[in-house]
C-alpha positions, 0 to 999 in steps of 0.5 A: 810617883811611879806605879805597877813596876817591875814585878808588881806589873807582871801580876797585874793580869793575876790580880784582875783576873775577874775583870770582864775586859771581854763585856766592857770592851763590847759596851765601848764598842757600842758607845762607838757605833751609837754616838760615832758618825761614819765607821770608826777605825783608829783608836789610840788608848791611853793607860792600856796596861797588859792590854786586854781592852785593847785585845777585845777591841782589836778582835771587833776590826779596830786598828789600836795604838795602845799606850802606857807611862810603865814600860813593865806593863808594855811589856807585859801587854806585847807579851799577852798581844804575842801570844794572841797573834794581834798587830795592836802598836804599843807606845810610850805616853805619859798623861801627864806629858802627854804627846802622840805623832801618828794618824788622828784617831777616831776614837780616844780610850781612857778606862779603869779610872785612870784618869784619876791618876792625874791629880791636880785640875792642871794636868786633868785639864791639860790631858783633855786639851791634848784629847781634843787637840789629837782627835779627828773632827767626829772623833769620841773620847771615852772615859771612866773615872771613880764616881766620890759619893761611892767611893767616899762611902764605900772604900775599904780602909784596908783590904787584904786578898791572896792569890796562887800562883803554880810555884807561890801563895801571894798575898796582896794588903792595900791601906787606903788614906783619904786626902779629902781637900784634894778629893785623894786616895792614897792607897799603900800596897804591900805584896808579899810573894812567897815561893814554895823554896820558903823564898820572900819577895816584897813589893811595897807602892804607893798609888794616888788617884782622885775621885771626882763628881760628874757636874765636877768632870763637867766643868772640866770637858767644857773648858778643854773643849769637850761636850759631854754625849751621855755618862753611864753608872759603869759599863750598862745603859744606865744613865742615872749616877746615883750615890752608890754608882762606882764608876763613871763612863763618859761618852764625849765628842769635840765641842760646835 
């Protein structure tokens, strides 16, 4: 299932605008100089989109591989990354495939939940082998994933929000459908862009993505052979995930 293609990619950057990219980033760096031993300098990040972590990350004297499945989101982060006068490398990877050649990085990055994109307990597992497999041995990996108590009592069936552009008014409907025994949301986007010359452009996709418990996403560090450092209810130094905690920040090393 293919998601942000084409024009849904290039107003990925438009729809979370408001995301913190800047504070999130500064939280990560800290994780990093906290449970790190020795200076870390390479990172590779998974599902990078447009690029913004790794901007903020790169400004901290990080030397970043970044990558994504969507070739339309690479190129839109090379064009921000252009403008931004970075050296920031962007690749192709797949999470459910996942293969990278290239030095061993000290640090592996997974945000914005993207993780729930891999929806079976295979593949989940089998990126997390990869994980430990491709980092280095005081190596981190760091991750976010939505957190099911929150997600099941507070998701929005359908949501509708709109957005300008200079030359169109968009407006963006997501219908989200719960797949409980597979802990899924389905959620069906509709975007109708329409310019000022009364011209219609809709995108329609459909995006899965899985919710998880932490004790549930414990299970699954252990058996790829991860130890799990701390987890965080978002990006603060709260460690007590609560029912209403959107988001979970794992800080995670190889196991002894």
């Amino acid at each position: 299932m293919s998601s942000y293609i084409g024009r849904h990619a290039s107003l990925y950057d438009l729809f979370y605008a408001q995301k913190n990219y800047a504070e999130e980033a500064e939280f990560v760096h800290q994780c990093i100089n906290k449970y790190h031993k020795g200076k870390a300098v390479h990172l590779l990040e998974m599902a990078c989109g447009t690029g913004k972590h790794s901007y903020h990350l790169w400004q901290k004297g990080y030397k970043i591989v970044a990558t994504d499945y969507s070739e339309d989101m690479l190129e839109c982060a090379r064009e921000n990354h252009k403008q931004w006068n970075t050296d920031v490398k962007f690749r192709n990877l797949d999470m459910r495939n996942p293969f990278f050649e290239g030095e061993k990085p000290d640090v592996i990055l997974c945000l914005f939940d993207s993780i729930g994109y891999l929806r079976s307990n295979e593949k989940i597992l089998g990126l997390l082998k990869f994980v430990k497999h491709q980092l280095n041995d005081h190596g981190l990996f760091i991750t976010e994933y939505w957190n099911a108590g929150a997600f099941l009592r507070h998701y929005e069936p359908s949501r509708t929000r709109k957005f300008r552009t200079p030359d169109s008014e968009i407006t963006r409907v997501s219908e989200t459908e719960i797949d409980y025994k597979n802990q899924l949301a389905h959620v069906h986007y509709t975007i109708t862009e329409k310019s000022e010359d009364s011209i219609e452009h809709i995108i329609k996709e459909v995006q899965s993505n899985r919710y998880f418990l932490h004790q549930e996403m414990e299970l699954f560090f252990q058996q790829a052979g991860l130890h799990c450092l701390d987890a965080f209810a978002g990006y603060t130094t709260d460690t007590d995930i609560k029912i209403d905690t959107w988001h979970t920040v794992a800080v995670l090393k190889k196991s002894t």
